[in-house]
C-alpha positions as CSV (number, residue, x, y, z in Angstrom):
1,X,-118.2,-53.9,2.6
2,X,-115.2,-51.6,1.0
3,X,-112.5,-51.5,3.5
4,X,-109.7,-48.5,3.5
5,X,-106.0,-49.3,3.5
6,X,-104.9,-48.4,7.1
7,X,-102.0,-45.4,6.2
8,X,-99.8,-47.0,9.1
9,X,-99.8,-51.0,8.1
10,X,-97.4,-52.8,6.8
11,X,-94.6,-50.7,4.6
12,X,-94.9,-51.2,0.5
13,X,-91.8,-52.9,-1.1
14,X,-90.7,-49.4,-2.5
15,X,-91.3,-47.5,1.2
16,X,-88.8,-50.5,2.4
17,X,-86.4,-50.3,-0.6
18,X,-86.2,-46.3,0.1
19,X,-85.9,-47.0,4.2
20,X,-82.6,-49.2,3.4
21,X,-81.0,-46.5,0.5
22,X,-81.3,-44.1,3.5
23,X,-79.9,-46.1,5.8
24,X,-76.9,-47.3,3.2
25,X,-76.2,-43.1,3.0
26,X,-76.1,-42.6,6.4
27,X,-73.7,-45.5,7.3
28,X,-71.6,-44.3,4.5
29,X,-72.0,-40.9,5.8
30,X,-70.7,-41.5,9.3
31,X,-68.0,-44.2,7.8
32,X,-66.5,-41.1,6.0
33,X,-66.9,-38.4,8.8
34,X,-64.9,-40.9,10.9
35,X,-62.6,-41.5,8.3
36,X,-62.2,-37.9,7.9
37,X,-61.5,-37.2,11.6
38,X,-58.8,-39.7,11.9
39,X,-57.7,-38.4,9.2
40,X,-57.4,-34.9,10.3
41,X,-56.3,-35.6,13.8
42,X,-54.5,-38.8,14.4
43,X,-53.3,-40.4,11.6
44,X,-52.7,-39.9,8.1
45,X,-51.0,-42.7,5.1
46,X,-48.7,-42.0,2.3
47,X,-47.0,-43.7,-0.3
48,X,-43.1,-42.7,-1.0
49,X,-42.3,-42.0,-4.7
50,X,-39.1,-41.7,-4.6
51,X,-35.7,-42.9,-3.7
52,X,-34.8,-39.3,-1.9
53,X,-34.9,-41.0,1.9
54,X,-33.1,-44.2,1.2
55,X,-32.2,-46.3,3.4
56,X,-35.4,-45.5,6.1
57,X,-37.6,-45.2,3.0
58,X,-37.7,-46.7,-0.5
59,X,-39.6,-46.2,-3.1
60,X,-43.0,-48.1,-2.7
61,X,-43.5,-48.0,1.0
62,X,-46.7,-47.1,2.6
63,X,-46.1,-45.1,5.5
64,X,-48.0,-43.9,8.2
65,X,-48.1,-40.3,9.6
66,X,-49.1,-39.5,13.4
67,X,-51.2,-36.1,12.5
68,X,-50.6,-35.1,16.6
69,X,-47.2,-35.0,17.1
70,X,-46.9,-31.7,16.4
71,X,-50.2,-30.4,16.8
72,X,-52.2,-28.6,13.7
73,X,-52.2,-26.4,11.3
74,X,-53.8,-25.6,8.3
75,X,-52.1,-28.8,6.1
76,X,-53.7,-30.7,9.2
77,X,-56.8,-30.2,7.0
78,X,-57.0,-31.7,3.5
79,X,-56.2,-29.0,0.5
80,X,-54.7,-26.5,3.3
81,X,-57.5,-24.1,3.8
82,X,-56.5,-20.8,5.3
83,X,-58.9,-20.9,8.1
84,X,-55.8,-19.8,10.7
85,X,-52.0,-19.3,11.0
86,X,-49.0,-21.1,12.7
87,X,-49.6,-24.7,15.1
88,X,-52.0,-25.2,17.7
89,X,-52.4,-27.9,20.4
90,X,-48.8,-30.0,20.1
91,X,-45.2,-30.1,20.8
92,X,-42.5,-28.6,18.1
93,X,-40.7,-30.8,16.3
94,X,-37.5,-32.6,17.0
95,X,-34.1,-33.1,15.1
96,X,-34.1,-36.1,13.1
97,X,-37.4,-36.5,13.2
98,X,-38.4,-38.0,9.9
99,X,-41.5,-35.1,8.7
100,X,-43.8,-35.5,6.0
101,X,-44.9,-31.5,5.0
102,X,-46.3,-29.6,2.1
103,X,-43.6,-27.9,0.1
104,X,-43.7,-24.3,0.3
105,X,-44.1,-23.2,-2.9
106,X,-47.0,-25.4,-3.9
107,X,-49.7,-26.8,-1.3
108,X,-50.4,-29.4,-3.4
109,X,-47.1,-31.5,-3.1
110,X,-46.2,-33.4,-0.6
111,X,-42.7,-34.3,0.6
112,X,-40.9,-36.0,3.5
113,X,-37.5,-35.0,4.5
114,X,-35.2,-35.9,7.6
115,X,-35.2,-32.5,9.8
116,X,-31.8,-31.2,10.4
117,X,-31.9,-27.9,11.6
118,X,-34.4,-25.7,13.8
119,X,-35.0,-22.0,14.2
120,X,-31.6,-20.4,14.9
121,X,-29.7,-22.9,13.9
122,X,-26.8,-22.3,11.4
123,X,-26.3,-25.4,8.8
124,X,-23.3,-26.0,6.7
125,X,-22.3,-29.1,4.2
126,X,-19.0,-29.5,3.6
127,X,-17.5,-32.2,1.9
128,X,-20.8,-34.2,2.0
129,X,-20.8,-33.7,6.3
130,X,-23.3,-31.7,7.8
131,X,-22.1,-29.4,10.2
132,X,-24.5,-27.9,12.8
133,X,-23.6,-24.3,14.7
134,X,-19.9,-25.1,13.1
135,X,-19.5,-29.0,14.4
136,X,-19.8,-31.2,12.1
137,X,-22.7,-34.0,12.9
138,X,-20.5,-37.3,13.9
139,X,-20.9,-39.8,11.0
140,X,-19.6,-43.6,11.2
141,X,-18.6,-45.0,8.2
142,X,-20.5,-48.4,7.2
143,X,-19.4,-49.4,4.1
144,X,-20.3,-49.8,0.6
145,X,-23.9,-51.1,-0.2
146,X,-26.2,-51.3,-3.7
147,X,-28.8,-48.6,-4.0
148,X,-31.9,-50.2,-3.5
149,X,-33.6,-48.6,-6.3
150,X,-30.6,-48.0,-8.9
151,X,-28.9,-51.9,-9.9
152,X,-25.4,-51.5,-10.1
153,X,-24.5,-48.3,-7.9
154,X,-22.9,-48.6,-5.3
155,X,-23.2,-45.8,-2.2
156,X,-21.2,-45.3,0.7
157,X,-23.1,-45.9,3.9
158,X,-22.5,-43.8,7.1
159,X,-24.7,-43.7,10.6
160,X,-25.9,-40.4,12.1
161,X,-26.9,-40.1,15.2
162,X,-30.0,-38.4,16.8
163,X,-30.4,-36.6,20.3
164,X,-32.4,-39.6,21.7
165,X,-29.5,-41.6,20.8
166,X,-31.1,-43.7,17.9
167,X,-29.3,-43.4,14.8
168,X,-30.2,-43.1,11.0
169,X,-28.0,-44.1,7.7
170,X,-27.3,-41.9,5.2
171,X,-26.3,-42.4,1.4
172,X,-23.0,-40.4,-0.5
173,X,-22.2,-41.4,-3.8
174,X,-19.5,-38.8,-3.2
175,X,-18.1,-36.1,-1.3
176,X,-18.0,-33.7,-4.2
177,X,-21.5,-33.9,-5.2
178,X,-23.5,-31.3,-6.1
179,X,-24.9,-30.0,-2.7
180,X,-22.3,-31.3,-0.9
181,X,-20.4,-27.9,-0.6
182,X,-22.7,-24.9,0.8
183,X,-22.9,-21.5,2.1
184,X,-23.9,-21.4,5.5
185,X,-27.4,-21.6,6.2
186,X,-29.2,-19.9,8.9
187,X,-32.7,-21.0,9.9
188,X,-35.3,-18.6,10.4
189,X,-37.8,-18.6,13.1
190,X,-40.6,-20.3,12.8
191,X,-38.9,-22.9,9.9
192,X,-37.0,-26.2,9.6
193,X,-33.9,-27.4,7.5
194,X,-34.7,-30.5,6.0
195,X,-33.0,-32.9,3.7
196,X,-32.8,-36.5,2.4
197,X,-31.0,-39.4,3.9
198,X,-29.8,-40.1,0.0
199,X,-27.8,-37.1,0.5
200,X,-26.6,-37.3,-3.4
201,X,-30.0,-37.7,-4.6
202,X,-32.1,-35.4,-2.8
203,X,-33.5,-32.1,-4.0
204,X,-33.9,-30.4,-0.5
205,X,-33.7,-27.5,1.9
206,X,-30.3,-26.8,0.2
207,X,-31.2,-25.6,-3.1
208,X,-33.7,-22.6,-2.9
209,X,-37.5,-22.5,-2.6
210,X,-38.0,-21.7,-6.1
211,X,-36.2,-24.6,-7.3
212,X,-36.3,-27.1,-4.3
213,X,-37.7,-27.0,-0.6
214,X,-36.1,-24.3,1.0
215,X,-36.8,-23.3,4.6
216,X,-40.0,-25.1,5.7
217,X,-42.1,-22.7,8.0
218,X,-43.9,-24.8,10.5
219,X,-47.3,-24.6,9.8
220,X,-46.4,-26.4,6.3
221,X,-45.7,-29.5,8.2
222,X,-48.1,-32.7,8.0
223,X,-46.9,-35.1,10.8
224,X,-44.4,-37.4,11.7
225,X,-43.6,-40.7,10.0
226,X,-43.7,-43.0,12.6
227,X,-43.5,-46.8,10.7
228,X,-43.7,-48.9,7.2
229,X,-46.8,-49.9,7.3
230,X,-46.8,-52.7,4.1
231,X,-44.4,-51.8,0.8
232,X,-43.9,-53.4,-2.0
233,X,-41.3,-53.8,-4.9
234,X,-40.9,-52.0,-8.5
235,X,-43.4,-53.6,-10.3
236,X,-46.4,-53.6,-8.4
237,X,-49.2,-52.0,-10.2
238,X,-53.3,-51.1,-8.5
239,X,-54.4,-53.2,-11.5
240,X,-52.8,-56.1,-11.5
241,X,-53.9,-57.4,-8.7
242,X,-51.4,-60.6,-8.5
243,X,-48.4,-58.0,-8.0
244,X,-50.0,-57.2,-4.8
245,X,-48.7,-60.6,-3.0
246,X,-45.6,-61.2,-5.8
247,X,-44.6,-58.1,-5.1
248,X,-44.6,-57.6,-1.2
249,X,-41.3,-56.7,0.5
250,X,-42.5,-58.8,3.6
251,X,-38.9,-57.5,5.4
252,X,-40.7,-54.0,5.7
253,X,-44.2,-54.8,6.9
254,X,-44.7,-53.0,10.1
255,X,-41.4,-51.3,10.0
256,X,-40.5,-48.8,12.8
257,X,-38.9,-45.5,11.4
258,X,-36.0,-43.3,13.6
């Protein structure tokens, strides 16, 4: 007697090879809408290129950037689609927050600067001092130290502080640098003065948008750098793998930032 295959028996090697590709897509599907959504709305990483926030950041650290501390905007959203205008949903920024933001004349670059001045304020340098709505920010001389990422130069240290009464350290290679003598800026509404703690060797909200940051408006910003998450040394390359441990500056893993 000929007997039919029953449709709904056991599944065929192929049937159960096809069952666990779609299963594979779908895991990696949800693994990458999560990823995408913590991404978007809590947290975001970066690496820092270069030396323009020494000391709080050197080149090589991988920093971490809380996406709600001041809400969302547009760059909230990878490639900074225009879907709406201004911040929704969050707080606005504080001075001396350390901000991570997209630089105004191109979307595509990414910077972080030290916010100094907020809409309405009125920002002069003189001398290599910052001076906010005509007082000059108190500074406290720390001494001479070696630039972390230039052997031989030596910077003069000085400590800032910030209006919840941490402090931050900033770098002058001299008061007569270029920058350190300005007009008086005034900040429009809706956008931030920012500049480097390497006060000599930052291109910042000093030198004019179409040659360095500019006023930032507020919808350009990213998020907050809130801590060092791992960093590592000149030197370490994605494809040497063995410069990933001989390389690790294990003084900056899990490093607050202020």
């Amino acid at each position: 007697m000929t007997t039919t295959p029953d449709a709904h028996g056991p599944k065929t090697t192929a049937q159960e090879g096809w069952a666990e590709l779609i299963e594979i897509v779908r895991t990696v599907a949800y693994a990458l809408a999560i990823a995408l959504v913590l991404r978007i709305f809590l947290f975001q990483p970066f690496t820092i290129p270069s030396a323009s926030m020494e000391p709080a950041l050197l080149t090589g650290d991988y920093v971490i950037v809380s996406k709600y501390s001041y809400g969302y905007s547009r760059c909230s959203i990878p490639f900074c689609p225009p879907l709406f205008k201004g911040r929704i949903l969050g707080p606005a920024p504080k001075r001396g927050d350390i901000v991570v933001f997209q630089l105004p004349r191109d979307l595509n670059i990414t910077y972080v600067k030290r916010l100094i001045g907020l809409p309405g304020d009125r920002i002069q340098v003189r001398g290599g001092a910052v001076y906010l709505n005509g007082k000059m920010i108190p500074r406290t001389p720390l001494g001479p130290t070696d630039d972390p990422d230039t052997p031989g130069l030596q910077v003069m240290q000085y400590a800032e502080p910030k209006p919840d009464g941490h402090s931050y350290i900033t770098f002058d290679r001299s008061p007569d640098h270029e920058g350190d003598d300005t007009d008086v800026y005034v900040v429009p509404e809706g956008h931030y003065f920012m500049m480097g703690d390497n006060r000599d060797n930052s291109l910042d909200s000093r030198w004019p948008q179409e040659i360095g940051v500019g006023f930032v408006p507020a919808e350009n910003f990213v998020g907050r750098a809130e801590l060092v998450l791992v960093s590592w040394h000149p030197g370490a390359s994605l494809f040497l793998p063995w410069t990933w441990f001989t390389k690790l500056n294990v003084h900056r893993l899990f490093h607050p930032l202020h």
